[in-house]
N, CA, C and O atoms as a Tinker XYZ file with bonds, in Angstrom:
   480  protein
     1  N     16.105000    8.581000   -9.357000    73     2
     2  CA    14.916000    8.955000   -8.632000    64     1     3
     3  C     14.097000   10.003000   -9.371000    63     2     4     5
     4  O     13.067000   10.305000   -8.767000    81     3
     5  N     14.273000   10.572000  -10.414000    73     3     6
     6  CA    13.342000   11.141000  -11.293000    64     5     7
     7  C     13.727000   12.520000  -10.785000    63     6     8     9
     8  O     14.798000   13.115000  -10.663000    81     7
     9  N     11.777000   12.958000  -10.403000    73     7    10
    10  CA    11.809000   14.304000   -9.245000    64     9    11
    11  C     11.494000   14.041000   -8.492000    63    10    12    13
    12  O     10.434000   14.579000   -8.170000    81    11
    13  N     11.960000   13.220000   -7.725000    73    11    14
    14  CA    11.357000   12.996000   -6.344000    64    13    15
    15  C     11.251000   13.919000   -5.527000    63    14    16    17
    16  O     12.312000   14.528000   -5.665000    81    15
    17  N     10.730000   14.375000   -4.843000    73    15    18
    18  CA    10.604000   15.212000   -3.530000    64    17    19
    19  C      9.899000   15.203000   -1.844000    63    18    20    21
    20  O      9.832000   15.951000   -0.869000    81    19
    21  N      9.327000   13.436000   -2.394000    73    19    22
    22  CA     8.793000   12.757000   -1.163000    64    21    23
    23  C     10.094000   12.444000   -0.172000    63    22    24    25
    24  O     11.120000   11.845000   -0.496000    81    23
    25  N      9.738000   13.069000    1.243000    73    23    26
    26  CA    11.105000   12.602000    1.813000    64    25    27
    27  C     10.892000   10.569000    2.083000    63    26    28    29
    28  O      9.996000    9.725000    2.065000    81    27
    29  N     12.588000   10.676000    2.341000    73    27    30
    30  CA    12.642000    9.231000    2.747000    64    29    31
    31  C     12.218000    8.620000    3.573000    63    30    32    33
    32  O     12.684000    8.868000    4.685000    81    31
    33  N     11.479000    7.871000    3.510000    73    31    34
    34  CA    10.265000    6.598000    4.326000    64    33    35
    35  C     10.106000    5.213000    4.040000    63    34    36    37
    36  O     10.258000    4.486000    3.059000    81    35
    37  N      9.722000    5.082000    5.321000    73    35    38
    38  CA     9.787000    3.150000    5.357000    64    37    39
    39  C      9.022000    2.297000    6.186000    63    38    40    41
    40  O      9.431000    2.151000    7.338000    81    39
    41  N      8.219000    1.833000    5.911000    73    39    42
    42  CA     7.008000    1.137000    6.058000    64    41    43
    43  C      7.495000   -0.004000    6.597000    63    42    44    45
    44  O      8.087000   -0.702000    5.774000    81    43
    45  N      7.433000   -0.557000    8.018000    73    43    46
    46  CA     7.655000   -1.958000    7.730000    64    45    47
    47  C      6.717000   -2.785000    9.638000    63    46    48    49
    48  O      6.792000   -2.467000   10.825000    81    47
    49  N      5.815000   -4.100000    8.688000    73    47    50
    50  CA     5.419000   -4.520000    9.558000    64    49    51
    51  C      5.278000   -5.827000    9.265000    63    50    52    53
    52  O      5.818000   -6.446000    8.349000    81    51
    53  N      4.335000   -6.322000   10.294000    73    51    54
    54  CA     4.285000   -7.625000    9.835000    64    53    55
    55  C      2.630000   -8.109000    9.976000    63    54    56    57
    56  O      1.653000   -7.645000   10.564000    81    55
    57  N      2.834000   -9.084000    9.264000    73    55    58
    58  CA     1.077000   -9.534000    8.660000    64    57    59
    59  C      0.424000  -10.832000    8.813000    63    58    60    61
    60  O      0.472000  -11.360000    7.702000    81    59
    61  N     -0.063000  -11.471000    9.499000    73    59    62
    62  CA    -0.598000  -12.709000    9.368000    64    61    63
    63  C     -1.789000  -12.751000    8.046000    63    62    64    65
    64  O     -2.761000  -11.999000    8.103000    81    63
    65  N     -1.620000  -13.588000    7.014000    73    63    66
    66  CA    -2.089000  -13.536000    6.143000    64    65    67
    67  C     -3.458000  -14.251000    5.752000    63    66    68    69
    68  O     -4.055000  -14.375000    4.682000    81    67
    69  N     -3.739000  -14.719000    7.205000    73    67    70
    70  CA    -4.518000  -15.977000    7.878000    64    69    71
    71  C     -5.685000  -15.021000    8.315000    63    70    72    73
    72  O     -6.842000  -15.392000    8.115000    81    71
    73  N     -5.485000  -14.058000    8.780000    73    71    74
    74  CA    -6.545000  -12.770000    9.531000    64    73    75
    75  C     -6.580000  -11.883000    8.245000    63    74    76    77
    76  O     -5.667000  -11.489000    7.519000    81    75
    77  N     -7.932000  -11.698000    8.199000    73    75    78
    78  CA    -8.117000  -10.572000    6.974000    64    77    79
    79  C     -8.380000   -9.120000    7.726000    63    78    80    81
    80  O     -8.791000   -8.280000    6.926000    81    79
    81  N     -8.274000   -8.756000    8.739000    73    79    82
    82  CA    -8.039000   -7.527000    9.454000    64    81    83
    83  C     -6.850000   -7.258000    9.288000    63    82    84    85
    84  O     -6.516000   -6.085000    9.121000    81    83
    85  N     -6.080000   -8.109000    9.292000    73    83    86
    86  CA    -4.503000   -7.450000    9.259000    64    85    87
    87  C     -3.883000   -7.863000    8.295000    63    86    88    89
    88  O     -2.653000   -7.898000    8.344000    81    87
    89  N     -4.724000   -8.370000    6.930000    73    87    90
    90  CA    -4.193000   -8.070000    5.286000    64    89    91
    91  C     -4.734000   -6.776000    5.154000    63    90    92    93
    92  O     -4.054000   -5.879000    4.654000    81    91
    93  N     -5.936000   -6.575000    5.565000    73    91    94
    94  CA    -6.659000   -4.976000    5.051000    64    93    95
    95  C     -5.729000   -4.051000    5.893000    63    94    96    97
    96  O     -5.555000   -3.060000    5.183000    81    95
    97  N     -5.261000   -3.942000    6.694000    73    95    98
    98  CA    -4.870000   -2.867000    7.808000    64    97    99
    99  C     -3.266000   -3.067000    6.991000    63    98   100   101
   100  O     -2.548000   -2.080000    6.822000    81    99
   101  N     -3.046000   -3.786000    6.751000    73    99   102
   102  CA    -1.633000   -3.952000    5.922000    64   101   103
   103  C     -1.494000   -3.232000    4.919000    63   102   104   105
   104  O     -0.851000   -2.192000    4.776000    81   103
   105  N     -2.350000   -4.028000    3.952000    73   103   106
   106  CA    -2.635000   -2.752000    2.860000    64   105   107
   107  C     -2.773000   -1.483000    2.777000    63   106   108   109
   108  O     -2.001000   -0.748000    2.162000    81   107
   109  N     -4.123000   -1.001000    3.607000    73   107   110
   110  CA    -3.753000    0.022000    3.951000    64   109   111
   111  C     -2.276000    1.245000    4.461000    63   110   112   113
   112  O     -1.942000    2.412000    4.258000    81   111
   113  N     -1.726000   -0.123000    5.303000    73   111   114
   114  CA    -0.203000    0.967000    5.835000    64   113   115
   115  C      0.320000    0.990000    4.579000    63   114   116   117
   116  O      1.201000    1.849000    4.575000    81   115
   117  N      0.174000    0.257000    3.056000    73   115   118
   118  CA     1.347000    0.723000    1.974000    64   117   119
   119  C      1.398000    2.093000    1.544000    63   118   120   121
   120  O      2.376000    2.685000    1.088000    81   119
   121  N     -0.387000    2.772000    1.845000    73   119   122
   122  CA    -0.761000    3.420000    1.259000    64   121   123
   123  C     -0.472000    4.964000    2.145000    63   122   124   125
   124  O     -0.392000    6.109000    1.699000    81   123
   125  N     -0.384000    4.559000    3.258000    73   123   126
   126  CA    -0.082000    5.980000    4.337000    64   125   127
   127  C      0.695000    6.525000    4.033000    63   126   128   129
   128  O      0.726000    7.603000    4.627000    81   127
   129  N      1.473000    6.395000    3.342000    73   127   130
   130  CA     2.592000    7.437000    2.830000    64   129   131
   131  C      2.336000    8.784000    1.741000    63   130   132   133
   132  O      3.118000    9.577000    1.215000    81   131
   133  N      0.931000    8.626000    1.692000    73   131   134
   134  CA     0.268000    9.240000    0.670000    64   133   135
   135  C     -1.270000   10.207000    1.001000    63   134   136   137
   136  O     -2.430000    9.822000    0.850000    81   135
   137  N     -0.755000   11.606000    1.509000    73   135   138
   138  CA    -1.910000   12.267000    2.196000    64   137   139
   139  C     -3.065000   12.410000    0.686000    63   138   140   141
   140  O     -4.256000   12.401000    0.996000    81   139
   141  N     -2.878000   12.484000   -0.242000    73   139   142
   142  CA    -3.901000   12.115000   -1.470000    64   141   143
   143  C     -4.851000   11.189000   -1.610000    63   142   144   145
   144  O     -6.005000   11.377000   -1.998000    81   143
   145  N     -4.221000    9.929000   -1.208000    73   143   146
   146  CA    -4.937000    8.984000   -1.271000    64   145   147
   147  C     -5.944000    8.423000    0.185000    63   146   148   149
   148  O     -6.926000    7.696000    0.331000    81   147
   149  N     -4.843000    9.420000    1.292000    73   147   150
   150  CA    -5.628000    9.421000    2.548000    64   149   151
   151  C     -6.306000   10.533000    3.350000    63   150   152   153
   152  O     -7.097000   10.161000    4.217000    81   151
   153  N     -6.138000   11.656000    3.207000    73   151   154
   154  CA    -6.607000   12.567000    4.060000    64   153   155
   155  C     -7.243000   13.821000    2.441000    63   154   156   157
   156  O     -8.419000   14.175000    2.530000    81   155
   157  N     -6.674000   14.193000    1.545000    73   155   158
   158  CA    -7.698000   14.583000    0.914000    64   157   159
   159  C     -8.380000   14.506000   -0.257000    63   158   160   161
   160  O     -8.121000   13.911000   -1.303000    81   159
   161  N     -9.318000   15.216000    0.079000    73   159   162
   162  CA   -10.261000   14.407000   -0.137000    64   161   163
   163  C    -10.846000   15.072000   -1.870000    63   162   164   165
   164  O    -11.539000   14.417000   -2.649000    81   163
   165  N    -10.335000   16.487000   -2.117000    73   163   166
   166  CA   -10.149000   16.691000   -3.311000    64   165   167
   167  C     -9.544000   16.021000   -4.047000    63   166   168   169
   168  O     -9.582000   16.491000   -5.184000    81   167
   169  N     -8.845000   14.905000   -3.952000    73   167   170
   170  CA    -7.989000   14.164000   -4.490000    64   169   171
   171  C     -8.635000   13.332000   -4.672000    63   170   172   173
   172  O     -8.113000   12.838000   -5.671000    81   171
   173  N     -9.987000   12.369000   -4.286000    73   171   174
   174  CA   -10.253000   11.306000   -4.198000    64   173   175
   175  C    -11.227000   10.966000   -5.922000    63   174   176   177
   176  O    -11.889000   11.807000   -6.532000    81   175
   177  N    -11.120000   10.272000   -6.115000    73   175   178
   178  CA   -12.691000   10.036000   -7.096000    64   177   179
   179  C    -13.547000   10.298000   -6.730000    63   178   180   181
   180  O    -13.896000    9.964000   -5.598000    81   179
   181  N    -14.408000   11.150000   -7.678000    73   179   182
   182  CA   -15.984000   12.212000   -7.235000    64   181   183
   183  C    -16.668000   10.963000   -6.493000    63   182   184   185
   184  O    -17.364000   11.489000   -5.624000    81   183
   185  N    -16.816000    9.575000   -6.402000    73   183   186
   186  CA   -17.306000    9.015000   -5.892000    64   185   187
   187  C    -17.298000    7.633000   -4.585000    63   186   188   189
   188  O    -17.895000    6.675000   -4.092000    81   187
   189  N    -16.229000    8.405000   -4.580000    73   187   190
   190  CA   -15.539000    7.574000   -3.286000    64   189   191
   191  C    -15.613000    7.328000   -2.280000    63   190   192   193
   192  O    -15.407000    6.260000   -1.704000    81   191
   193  N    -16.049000    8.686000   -1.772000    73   191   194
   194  CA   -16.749000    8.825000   -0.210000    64   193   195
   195  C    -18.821000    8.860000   -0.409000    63   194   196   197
   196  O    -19.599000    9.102000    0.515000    81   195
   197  N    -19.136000    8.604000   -1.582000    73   195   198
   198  CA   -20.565000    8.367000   -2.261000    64   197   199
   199  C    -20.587000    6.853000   -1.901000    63   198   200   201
   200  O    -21.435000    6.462000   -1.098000    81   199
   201  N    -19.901000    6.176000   -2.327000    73   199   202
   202  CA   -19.960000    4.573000   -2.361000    64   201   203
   203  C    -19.618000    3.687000   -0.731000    63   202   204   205
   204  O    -19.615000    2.508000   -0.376000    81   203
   205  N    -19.341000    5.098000   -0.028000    73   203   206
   206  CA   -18.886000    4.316000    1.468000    64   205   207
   207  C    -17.700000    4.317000    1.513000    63   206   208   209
   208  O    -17.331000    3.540000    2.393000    81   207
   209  N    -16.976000    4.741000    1.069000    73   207   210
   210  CA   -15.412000    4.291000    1.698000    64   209   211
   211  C    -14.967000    5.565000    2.474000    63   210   212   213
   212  O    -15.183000    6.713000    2.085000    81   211
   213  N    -14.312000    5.218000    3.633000    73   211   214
   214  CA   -13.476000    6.274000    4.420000    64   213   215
   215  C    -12.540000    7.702000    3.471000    63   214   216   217
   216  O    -12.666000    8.925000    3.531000    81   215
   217  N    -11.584000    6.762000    2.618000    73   215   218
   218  CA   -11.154000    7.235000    1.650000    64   217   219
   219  C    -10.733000    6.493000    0.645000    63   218   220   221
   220  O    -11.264000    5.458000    0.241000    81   219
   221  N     -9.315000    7.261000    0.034000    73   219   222
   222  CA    -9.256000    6.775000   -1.386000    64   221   223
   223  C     -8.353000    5.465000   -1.372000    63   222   224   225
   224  O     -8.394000    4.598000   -2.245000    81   223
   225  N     -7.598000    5.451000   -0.341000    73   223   226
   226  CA    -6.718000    4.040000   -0.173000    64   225   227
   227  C     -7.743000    2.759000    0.078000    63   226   228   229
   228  O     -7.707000    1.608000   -0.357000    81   227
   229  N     -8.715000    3.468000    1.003000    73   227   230
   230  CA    -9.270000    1.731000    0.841000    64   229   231
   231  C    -10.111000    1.394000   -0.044000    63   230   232   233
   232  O    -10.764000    0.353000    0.035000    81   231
   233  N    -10.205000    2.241000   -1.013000    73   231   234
   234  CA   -11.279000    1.914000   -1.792000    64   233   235
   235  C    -10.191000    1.275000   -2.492000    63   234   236   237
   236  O    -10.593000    0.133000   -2.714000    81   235
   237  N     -8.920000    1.417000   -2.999000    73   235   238
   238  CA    -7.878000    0.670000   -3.835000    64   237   239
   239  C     -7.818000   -0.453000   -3.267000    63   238   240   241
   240  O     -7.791000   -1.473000   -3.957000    81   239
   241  N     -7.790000   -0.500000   -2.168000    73   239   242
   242  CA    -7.246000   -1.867000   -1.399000    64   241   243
   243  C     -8.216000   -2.744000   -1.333000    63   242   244   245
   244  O     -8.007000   -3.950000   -1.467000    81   243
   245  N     -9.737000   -2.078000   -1.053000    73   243   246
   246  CA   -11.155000   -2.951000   -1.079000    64   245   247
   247  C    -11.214000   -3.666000   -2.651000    63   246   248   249
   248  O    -11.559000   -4.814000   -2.934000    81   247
   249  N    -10.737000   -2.528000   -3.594000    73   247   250
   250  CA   -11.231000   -3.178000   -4.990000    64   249   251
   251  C    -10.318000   -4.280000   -5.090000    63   250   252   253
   252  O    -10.921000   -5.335000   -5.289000    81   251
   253  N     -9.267000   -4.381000   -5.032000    73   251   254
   254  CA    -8.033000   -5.057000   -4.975000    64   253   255
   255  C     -8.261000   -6.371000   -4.488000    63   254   256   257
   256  O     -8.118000   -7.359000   -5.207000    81   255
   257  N     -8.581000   -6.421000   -3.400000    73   255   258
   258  CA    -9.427000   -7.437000   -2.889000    64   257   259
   259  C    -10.740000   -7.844000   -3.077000    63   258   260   261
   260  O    -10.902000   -8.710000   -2.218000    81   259
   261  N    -11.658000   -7.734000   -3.635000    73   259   262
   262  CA   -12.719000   -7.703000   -4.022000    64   261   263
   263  C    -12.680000   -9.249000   -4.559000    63   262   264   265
   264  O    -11.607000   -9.566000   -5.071000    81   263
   265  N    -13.501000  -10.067000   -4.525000    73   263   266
   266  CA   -13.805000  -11.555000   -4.805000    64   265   267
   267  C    -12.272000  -12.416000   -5.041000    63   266   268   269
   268  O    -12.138000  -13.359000   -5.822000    81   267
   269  N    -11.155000  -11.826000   -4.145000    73   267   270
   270  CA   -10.223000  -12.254000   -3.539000    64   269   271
   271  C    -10.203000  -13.256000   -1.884000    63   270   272   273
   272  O    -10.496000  -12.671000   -0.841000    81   271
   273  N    -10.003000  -14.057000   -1.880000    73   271   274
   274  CA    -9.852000  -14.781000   -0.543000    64   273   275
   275  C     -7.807000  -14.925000   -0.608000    63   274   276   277
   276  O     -7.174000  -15.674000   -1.352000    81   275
   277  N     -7.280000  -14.026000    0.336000    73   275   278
   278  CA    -6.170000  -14.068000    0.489000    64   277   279
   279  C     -5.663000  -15.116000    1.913000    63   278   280   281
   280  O     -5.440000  -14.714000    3.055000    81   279
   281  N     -5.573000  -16.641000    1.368000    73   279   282
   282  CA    -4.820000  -17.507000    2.674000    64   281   283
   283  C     -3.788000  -18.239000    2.506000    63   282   284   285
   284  O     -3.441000  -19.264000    3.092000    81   283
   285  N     -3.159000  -17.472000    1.404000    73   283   286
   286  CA    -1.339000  -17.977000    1.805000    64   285   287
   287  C     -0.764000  -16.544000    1.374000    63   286   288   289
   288  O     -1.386000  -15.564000    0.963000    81   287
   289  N      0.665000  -16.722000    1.600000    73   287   290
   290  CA     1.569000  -15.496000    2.164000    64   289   291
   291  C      1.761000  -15.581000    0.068000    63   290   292   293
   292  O      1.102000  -14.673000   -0.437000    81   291
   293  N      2.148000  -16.046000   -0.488000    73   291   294
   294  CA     2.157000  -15.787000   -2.231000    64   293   295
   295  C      0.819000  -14.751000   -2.716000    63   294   296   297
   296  O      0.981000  -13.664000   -3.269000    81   295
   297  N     -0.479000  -15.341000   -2.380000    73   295   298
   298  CA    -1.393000  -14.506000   -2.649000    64   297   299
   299  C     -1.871000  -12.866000   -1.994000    63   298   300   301
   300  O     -2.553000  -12.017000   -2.567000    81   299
   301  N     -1.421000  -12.819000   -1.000000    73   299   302
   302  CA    -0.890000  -11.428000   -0.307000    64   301   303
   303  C     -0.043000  -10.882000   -1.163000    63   302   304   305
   304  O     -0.406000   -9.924000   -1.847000    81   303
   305  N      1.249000  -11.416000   -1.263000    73   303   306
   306  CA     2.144000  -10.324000   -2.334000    64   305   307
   307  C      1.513000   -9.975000   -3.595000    63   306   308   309
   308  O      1.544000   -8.817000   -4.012000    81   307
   309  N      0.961000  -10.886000   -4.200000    73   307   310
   310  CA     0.279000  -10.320000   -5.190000    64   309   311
   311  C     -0.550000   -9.512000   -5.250000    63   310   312   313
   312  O     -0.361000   -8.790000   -6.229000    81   311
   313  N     -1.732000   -9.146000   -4.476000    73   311   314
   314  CA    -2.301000   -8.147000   -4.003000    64   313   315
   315  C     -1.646000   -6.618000   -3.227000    63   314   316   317
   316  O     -2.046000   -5.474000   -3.014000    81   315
   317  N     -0.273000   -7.529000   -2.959000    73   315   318
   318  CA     0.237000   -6.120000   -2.030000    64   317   319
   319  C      1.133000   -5.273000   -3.204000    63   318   320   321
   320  O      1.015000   -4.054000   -3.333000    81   319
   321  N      2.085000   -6.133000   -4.075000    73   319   322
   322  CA     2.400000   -5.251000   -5.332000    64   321   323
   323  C      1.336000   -4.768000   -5.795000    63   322   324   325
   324  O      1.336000   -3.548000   -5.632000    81   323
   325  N      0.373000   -5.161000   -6.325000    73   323   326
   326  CA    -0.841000   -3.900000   -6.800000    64   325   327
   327  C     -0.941000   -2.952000   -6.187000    63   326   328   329
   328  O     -0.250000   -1.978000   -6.485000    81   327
   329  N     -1.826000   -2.908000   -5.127000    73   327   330
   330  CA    -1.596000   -1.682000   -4.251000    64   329   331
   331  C     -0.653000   -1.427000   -4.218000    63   330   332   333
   332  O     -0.525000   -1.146000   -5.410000    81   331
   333  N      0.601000   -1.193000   -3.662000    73   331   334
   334  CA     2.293000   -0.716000   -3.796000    64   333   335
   335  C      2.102000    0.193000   -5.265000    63   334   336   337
   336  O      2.634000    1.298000   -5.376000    81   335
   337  N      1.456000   -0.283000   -6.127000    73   335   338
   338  CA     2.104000    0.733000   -7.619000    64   337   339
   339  C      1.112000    1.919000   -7.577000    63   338   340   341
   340  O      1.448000    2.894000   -8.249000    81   339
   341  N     -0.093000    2.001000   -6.876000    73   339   342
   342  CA    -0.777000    3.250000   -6.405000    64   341   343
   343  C      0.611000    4.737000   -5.909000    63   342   344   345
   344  O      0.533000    5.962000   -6.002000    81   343
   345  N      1.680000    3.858000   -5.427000    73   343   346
   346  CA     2.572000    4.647000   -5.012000    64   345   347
   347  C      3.888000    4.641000   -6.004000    63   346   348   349
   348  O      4.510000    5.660000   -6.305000    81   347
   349  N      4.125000    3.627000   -6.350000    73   347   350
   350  CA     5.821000    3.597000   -6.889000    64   349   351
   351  C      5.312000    4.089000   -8.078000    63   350   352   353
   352  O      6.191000    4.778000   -8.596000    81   351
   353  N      4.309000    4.065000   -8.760000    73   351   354
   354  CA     3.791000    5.086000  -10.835000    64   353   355
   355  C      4.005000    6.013000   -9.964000    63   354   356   357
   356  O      4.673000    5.157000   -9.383000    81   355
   357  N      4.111000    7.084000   -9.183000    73   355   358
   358  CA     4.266000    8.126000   -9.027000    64   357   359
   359  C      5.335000    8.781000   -8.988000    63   358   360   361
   360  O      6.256000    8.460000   -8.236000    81   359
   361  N      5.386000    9.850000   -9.828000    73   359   362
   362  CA     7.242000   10.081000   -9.744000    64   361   363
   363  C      7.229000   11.047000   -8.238000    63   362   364   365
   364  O      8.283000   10.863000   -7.628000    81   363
   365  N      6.605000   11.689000   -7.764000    73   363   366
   366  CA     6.663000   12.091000   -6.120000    64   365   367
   367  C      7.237000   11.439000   -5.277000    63   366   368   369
   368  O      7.676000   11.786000   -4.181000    81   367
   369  N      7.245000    9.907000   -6.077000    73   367   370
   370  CA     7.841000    9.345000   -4.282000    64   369   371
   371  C      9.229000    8.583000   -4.844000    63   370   372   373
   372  O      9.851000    7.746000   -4.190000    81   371
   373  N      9.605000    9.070000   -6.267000    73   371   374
   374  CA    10.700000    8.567000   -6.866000    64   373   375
   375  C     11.353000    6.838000   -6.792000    63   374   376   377
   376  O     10.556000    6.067000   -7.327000    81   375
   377  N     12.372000    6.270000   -6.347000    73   375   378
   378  CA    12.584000    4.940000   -6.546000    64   377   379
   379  C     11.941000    4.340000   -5.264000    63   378   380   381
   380  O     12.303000    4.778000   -4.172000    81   379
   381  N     10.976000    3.328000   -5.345000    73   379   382
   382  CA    10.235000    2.684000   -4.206000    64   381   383
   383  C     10.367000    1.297000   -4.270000    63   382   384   385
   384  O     10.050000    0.784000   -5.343000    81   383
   385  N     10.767000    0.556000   -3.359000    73   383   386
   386  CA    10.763000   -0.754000   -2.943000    64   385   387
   387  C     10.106000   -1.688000   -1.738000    63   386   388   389
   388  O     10.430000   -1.699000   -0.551000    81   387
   389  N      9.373000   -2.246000   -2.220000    73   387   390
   390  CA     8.877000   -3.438000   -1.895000    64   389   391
   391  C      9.395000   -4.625000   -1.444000    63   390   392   393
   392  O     10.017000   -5.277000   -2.283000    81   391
   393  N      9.275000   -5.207000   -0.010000    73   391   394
   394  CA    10.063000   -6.677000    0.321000    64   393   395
   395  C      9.312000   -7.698000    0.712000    63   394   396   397
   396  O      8.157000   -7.280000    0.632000    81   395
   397  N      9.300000   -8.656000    1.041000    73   395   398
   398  CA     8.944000   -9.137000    1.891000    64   397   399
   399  C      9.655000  -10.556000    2.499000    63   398   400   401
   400  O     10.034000  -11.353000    1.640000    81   399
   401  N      9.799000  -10.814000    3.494000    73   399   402
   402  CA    10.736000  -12.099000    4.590000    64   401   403
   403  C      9.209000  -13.105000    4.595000    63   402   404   405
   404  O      8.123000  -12.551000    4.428000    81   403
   405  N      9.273000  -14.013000    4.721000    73   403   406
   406  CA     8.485000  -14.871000    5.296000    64   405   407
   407  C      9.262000  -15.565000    6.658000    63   406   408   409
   408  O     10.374000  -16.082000    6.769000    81   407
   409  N      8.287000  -15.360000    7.524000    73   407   410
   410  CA     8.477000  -16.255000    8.954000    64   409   411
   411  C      8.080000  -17.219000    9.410000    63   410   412   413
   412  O      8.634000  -17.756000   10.368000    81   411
   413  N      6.841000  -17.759000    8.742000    73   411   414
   414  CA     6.394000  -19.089000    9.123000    64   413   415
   415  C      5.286000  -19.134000    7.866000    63   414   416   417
   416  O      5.160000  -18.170000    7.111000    81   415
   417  N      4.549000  -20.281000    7.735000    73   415   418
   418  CA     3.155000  -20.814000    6.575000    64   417   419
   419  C      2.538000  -19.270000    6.504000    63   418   420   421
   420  O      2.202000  -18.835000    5.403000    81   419
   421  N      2.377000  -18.358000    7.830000    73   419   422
   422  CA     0.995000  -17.662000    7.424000    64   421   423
   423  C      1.576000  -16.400000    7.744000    63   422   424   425
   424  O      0.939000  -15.451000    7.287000    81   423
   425  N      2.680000  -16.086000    8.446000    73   423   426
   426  CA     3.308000  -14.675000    8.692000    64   425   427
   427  C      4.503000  -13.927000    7.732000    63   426   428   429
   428  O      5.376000  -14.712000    7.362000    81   427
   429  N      4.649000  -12.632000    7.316000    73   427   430
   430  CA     5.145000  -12.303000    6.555000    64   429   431
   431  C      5.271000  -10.660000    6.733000    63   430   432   433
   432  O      4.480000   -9.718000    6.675000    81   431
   433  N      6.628000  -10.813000    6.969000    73   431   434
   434  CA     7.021000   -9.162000    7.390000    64   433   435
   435  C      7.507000   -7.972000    6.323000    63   434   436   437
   436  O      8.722000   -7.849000    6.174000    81   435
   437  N      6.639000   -7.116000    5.595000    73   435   438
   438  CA     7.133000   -5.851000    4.664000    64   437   439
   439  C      7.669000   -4.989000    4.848000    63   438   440   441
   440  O      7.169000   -4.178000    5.628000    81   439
   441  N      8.645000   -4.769000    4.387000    73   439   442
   442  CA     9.034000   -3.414000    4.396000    64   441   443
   443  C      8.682000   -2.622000    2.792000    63   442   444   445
   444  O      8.679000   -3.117000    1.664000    81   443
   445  N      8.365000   -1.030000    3.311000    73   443   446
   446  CA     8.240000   -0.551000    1.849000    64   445   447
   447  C      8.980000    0.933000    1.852000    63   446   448   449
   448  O      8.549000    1.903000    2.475000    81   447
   449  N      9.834000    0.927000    1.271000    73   447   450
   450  CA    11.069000    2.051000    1.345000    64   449   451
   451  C     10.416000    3.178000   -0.504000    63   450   452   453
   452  O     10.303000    2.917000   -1.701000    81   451
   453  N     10.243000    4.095000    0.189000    73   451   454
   454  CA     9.668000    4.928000   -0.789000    64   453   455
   455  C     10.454000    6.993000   -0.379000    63   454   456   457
   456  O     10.845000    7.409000    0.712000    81   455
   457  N     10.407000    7.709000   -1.627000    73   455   458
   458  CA    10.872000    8.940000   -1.341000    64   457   459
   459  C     12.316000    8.533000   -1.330000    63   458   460   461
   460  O     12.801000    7.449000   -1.652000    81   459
   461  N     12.987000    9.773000   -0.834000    73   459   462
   462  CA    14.265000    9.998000   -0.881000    64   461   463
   463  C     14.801000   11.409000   -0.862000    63   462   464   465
   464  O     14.171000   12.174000   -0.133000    81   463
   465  N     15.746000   11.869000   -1.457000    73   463   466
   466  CA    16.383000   13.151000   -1.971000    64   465   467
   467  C     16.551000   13.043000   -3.111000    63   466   468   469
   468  O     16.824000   12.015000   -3.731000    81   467
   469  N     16.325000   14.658000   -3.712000    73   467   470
   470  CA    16.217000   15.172000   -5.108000    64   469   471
   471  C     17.686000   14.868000   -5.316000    63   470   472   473
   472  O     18.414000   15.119000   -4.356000    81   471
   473  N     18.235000   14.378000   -6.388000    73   471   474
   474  CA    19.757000   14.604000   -6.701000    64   473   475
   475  C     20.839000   13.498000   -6.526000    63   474   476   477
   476  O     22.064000   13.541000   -6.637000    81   475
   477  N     19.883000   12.385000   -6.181000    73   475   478
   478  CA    20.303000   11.343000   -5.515000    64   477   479
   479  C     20.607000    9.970000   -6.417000    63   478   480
   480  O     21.006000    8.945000   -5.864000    81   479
């Protein structure tokens, strides 16, 4: 785990991949684990909250998606590991993992296990 010092956390929901409200709102939850990328705002790119975005996660997740049409559960993961490495390149949140179950053609449940203990 490097230096980790993010405590241990775990993300896990589920996504219809069919609704693009709840690929974006998905994405987004990879990123909540991360008050940098969400709440401040010194942290963000000088132009982030210039260009419209709330903050700095959705602007990752908007670009990410950007002339993307996500309608099968394969093309979601691929988009959702991208976003995901916004967090796991960081040695703060030390060894981070990514899953995902499929439940039917268009549903697909993540978990994302990130942080831990120093020493571990």
């Amino acid at each position: 785990m490097a230096n980790c010092t993010a405590e241990l956390n775990i993300n896990h929901f589920w996504i219809n991949v069919k609704d693009e409200n709840d690929v974006l709102q998905g994405l987004l939850s990879l990123l909540e684990v991360d008050a940098d990328l969400t709440e401040n705002e010194e942290q963000f790119r000088d132009d982030t909250i210039e260009l419209g975005f709330e903050n700095e996660a959705e602007r990752i997740v908007k670009e990410e998606l950007k002339d993307k049409k996500i309608n099968d559960i394969e093309g979601f993961k691929q988009v959702a590991r991208k976003v995901a490495e916004h967090i796991s390149s960081q040695e703060f949140f030390g060894a981070c993992e990514l899953s995902f179950v499929a439940t039917d053609t268009k549903t697909v449940v993540i978990a994302f296990a990130t942080g831990g203990s120093q020493g571990v």
